[in-house]
Every structure is written in C-alpha cells, then in structure tokens.
C-alpha positions, 0 to 999 in steps of 0.5 A, spaced: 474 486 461 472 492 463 466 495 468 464 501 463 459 504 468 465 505 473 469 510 472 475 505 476 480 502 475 476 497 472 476 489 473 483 484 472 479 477 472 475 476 477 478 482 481 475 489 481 479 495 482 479 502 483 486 507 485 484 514 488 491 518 488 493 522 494 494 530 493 502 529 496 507 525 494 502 521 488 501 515 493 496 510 490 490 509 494 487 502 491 480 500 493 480 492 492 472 488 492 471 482 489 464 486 485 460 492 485 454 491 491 459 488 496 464 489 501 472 491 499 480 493 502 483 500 501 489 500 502 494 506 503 490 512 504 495 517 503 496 525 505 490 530 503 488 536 506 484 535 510 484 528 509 483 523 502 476 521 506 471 525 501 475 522 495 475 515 497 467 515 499 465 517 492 469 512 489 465 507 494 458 510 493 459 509 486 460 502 486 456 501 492 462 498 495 463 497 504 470 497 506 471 492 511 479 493 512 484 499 511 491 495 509 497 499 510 503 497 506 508 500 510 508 505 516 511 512 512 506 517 513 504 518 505 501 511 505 497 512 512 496 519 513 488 519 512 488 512 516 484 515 522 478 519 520 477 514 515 478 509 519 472 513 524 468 514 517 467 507 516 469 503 521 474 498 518 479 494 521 486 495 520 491 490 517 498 493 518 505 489 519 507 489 527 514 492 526 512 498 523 505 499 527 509 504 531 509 509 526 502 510 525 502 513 531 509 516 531 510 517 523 517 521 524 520 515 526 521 513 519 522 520 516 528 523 513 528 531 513 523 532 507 518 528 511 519 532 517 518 538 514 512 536 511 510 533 516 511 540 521 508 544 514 502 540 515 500 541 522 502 547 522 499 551 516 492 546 516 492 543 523 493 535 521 489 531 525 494 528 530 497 520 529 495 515 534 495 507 535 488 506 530 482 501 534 481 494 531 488 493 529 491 486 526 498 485 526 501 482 520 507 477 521 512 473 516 506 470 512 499 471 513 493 467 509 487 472 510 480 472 508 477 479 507 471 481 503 470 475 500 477 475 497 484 470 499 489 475 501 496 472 500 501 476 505 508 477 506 513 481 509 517 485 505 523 488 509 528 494 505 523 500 505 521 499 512 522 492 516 515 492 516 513 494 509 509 487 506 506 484 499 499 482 498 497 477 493 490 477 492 486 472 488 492 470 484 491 475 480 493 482 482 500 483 487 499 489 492 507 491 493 507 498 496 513 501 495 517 495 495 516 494 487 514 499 482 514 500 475 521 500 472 523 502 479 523 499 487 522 504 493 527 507 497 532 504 503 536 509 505 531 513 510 530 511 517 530 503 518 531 502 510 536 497 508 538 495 501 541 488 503 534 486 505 531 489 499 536 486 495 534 478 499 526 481 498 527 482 491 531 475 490 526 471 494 519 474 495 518 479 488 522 474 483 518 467 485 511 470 483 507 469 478 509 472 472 501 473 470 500 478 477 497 485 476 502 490 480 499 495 484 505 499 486 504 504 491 506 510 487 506 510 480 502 506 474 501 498 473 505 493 471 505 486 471 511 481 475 513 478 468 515 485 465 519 487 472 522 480 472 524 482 465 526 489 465 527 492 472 535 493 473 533 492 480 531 486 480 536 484 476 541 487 481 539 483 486 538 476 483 545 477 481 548 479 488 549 487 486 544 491 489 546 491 497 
C-alpha cells in the first residue's frame, strides 16, 4: 500500500521508505522510518554541491520525520560525501563498518583515477567541505543486531567493493546492499581494497541465503527484490558456480 500523501518511495509492509538520488554518480540516499511523525535512518547521503542536505530535509519535513542515524554502506565518497553537514544539521549518530572508517576522513584512499579527479574538481572549482572522522560514531563488525528508530536492523558485513562495505536487513522486509548488490548488476572490485574473490564468497554466503521476499535498496539504481537477483542476476549465478573470482 502506498502513502499517497507522500511523495517517497511509499510503504513496503510495515516500512516506510523515501530515496533522494545524489546529483553525482546517481547514488541513492534512502531514508528508512517505521511511519510519518517518527524517528528514521539516512543512509548513504551522497555528492551535491554544496551538499545533499536541502534535498534530504524536504523529504524529512514532509513526513515530519527525525533522523537518529546516518548509515554509510561502505566509505566511497559518493555514498558519504554530505555525511558531515548533515550529520552537523541534525545531530544523528553514524553507523559505519571499521575497516572502512578511515575513508571518511580520507576518502582518496579508496579511489581510482576517476574519483580523484573529481574529488580534486570538487574542492577546486566549489570549495567542498573538507573530510574528517565524524562525532558519535559506532563501528560496525561481522554482524551487528541494532535497534534504531524503532526498527530491527540486521547488519553484516560485505567485503568485495570495499573491506567494510555491509548489508542491512531491516524489519525482515527490506534489504540495504549499497553497492554489493544492484539490479542485474554488483559493484565494482577492481578500485583500491576491492576484491572479487570476497564479492564472490559475499554473494555465495551473505546475498544467496536471503529471503527471497527482501525488498532491495541498492546504492545506485532502481529496486528489486532478492528472489529475482537469485534468478536473473549472471553474478550471482558466477559465484554460486565458483566463477566469479
């Protein structure tokens, strides 16, 4: 059923879920509350210029909606660029993977050549905000069971994009993948700390167990859900064949 006075995403069972889509790179910034008038989750606020934070607050205002947490899927700078000024708007407290903590502050450690030069056009040509360790951060591990907003948050790790990429099932309903899991696709391995041999063992033993009924947010892209990646995807399909890496 969707919330037809809100122009988001709409309601996937008891989940309601609005997407801000970031100027640069298309990264989906999903915002996750339990209903209107209540606490919520942003995750992956992505690169605008200045920021994503206008963009994110008129959808908050509209549902009348308190974030409480910002969770980074993994530290590449598209997923985490407007993480500090938000995070400075409305006080939330930060959830990210420690292994990929340090690219917050340092986001060129996880960068290929296209990254860096953007990066470099950023604060060249607008003056970008400069990147450093966030306040009130919790580290995320290999799995983490979290309540936040009201909701139960399922979080484990990922590894293959980054080392400290995760995925976050919320409310057995909806599955949070970043950029380990899109729509017919997977992210990339080949940029600094990627590895296809742990996307491979990621997809065969984190992606291929889950409910097939899970609502996908991936981190770039449209929707899906787990039962058509398990059928269609050609990566998934690799890697539960031992072909991928």
């Amino acid at each position: 059923m969707l919330e037809l006075a809100w122009k988001g995403e709409g309601r996937i069972l008891g989940v309601l879920v609005d997407r801000v889509v970031a100027d640069f790179f298309g990264t989906n910034c999903w915002i996750v509350a339990p209903s209107k008038n209540s606490e919520c989750v942003i995750v992956d606020p992505g690169i605008a210029i200045p920021d994503l934070v206008g963009k994110i607050k008129e959808r908050l205002q509209s549902a009348n909606l308190k974030p409480v947490a910002i969770l980074i899927t993994h530290g590449h700078l598209d997923h985490h660029f407007s993480l500090l000024p938000l995070q400075r708007d409305c006080g939330a407290g930060v959830l990210v993977h420690k292994l990929d903590r340090d690219l917050l502050e340092k986001p060129e450690r996880g960068m290929g050549a296209q990254g860096l030069a953007l990066m470099n056009e950023l604060v060249g040509k607008y003056g970008a905000h400069a990147f450093e360790d966030p306040e009130d951060v919790t580290e995320l591990t290999e799995h983490n069971s979290l309540s936040i907003a009201g909701m139960r948050f399922e979080i484990e790790s990922s590894p293959g994009h980054t080392p400290g990429s995760i995925i976050a099932r919320v409310e057995d309903e909806i599955l949070i993948t970043g950029d380990t899991l899109f729509k017919g696709a997977i992210g990339r391995t080949d940029l600094p700390r990627g590895s296809i041999s742990d996307m491979e063992r990621t997809l065969r033993e984190k992606i291929a167990v889950q409910p097939g009924h899970l609502e996908v947010l991936p981190g770039h892209g449209e929707r899906t859900r787990v039962e058509i990646e398990l059928a269609t995807n050609p990566y998934i399909q690799a890697a539960l064949q031992g072909r991928l890496g």
